[in-house]
C-alpha positions in Angstrom: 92.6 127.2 108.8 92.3 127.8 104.7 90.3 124.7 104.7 88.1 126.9 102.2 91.0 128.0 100.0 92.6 125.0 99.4 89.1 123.5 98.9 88.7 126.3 95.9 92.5 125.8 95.1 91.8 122.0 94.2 88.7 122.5 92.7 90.4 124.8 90.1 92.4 121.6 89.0 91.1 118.5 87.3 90.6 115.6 89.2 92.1 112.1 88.4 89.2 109.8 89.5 89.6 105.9 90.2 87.3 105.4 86.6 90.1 107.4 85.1 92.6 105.3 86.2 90.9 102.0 85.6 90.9 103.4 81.9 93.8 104.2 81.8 95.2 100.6 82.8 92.6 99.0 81.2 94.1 100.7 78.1 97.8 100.1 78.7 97.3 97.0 79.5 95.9 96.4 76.2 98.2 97.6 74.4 101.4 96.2 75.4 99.6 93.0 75.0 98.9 93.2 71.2 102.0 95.3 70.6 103.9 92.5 72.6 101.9 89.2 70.9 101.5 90.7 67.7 104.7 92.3 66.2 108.6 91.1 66.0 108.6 94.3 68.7 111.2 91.5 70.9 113.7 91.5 68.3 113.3 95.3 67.0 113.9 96.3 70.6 116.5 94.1 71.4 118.9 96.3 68.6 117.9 99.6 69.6 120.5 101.8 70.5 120.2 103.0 74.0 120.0 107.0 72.5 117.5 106.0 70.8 115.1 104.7 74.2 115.2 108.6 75.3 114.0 109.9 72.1 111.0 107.4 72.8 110.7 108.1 76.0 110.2 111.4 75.0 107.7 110.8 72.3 106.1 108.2 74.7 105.0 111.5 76.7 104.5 113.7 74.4 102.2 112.1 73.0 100.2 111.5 75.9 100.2 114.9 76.3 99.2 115.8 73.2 96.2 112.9 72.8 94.7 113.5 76.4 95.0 117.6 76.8 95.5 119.3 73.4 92.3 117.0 71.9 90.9 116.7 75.0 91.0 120.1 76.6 87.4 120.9 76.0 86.6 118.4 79.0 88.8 120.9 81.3 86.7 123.9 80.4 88.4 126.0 83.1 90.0 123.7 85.3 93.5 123.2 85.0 95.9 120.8 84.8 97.3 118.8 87.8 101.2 118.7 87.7 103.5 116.2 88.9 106.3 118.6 90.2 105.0 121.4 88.3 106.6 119.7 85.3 104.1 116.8 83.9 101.1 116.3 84.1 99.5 113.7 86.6 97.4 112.2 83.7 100.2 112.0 81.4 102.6 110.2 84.5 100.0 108.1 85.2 99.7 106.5 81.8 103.2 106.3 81.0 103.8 104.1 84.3 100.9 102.0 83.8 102.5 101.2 79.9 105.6 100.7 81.6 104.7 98.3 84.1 101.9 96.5 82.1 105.0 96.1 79.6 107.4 94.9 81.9 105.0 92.0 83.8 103.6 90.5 80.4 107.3 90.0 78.9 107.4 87.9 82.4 104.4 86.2 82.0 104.0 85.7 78.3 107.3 83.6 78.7 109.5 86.3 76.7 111.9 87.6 79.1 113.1 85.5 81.9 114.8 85.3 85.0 118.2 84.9 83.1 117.4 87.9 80.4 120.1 90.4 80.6 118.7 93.4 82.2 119.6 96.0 79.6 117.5 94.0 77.0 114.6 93.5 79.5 114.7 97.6 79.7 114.9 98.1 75.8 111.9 95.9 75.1 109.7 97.3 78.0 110.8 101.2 77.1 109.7 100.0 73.1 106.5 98.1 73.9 105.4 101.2 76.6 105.5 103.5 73.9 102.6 102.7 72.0 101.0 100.7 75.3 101.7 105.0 76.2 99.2 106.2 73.0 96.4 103.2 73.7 96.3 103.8 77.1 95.9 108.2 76.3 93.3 106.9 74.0 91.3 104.5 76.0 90.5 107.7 78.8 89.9 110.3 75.9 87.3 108.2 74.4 85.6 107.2 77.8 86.1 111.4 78.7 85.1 112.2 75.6 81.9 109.5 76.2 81.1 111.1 79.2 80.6 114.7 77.6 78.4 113.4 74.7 74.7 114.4 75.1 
C-alpha cells in the first residue's frame, strides 16, 4: 500500500487540469483557423519538401516547450514537469496534437482538402498549419496560467 507515496510522488508534478486543456484547444483551434483562412499557407505547404516537415515538427515542439516552461516556469515553483515517456512533456504533447488535429478537421470542413486530396499533400498542409496553431495554442494557456498568478 504506498497510496501515501505516490499521492506525494504526484503532487511533486504539475497537474494538467480540464481548464488547461480547454485552453489549450481553445487556442489551437484558433490558430489553425486564421493561419488556414488568412494566408496562401495551402499553396506554401503543398511545395514543401518532406525534410523540411521534420525540421517543423521540431520547431513546432520546441517552441511549445520553450513558450509554456522556460517563460512560464515561475507557475511550477517546485513542482516538476509531467513527462510523456520521460521524453516530452505532457503539456507540450498535448498542444501539439490538439494543432494537429484542429489543423487536419478544418482543411475538411473549410472545403480545402477533400476526400480525393492526395494524402501526402493533406499531411504537408496539416504539419505546416500545426506549427503556428502549436505557438497560439502554448500561448493561449501561458496567458490564462499566467492570469491565474496575477494578484
Amino acid at each position: 500500500m504506498n497510496n501515501g507515496a505516490d499521492h506525494m510522488e504526484n503532487s511533486k508534478h504539475e497537474r494538467l487540469t480540464v481548464k488547461d486543456t480547454m485552453q489549450v484547444v481553445v487556442g489551437s483551434f484558433t490558430g489553425a483557423l486564421v493561419f488556414i483562412t488568412s494566408s496562401n499557407i495551402t499553396r506554401i505547404s503543398d511545395d514543401i519538401p518532406y525534410e523540411n516537415l521534420i525540421i517543423i515538427i521540431l520547431t513546432s515542439l520546441l517552441f511549445s516547450y520553450v513558450i509554456s516552461y522556460l517563460i512560464g516556469v515561475r507557475r511550477l515553483g517546485k513542482k516538476k514537469m509531467r513527462m510523456f515517456l520521460g521524453i516530452v512533456p505532457q503539456r507540450t504533447l498535448l498542444q501539439y496534437i490538439s494543432s494537429v488535429f484542429f489543423s487536419l478537421i478544418l482543411f475538411y470542413l473549410l472545403g480545402i482538402n477533400n476526400a480525393t486530396t492526395p494524402l501526402d499533400i493533406v499531411t504537408k498542409r496539416t504539419l505546416v498549419v500545426a506549427m503556428p496553431s502549436t505557438i497560439t495554442a502554448s500561448a493561449a494557456d501561458l496567458i490564462e496560467s499566467q492570469k491565474e498568478n496575477t494578484p
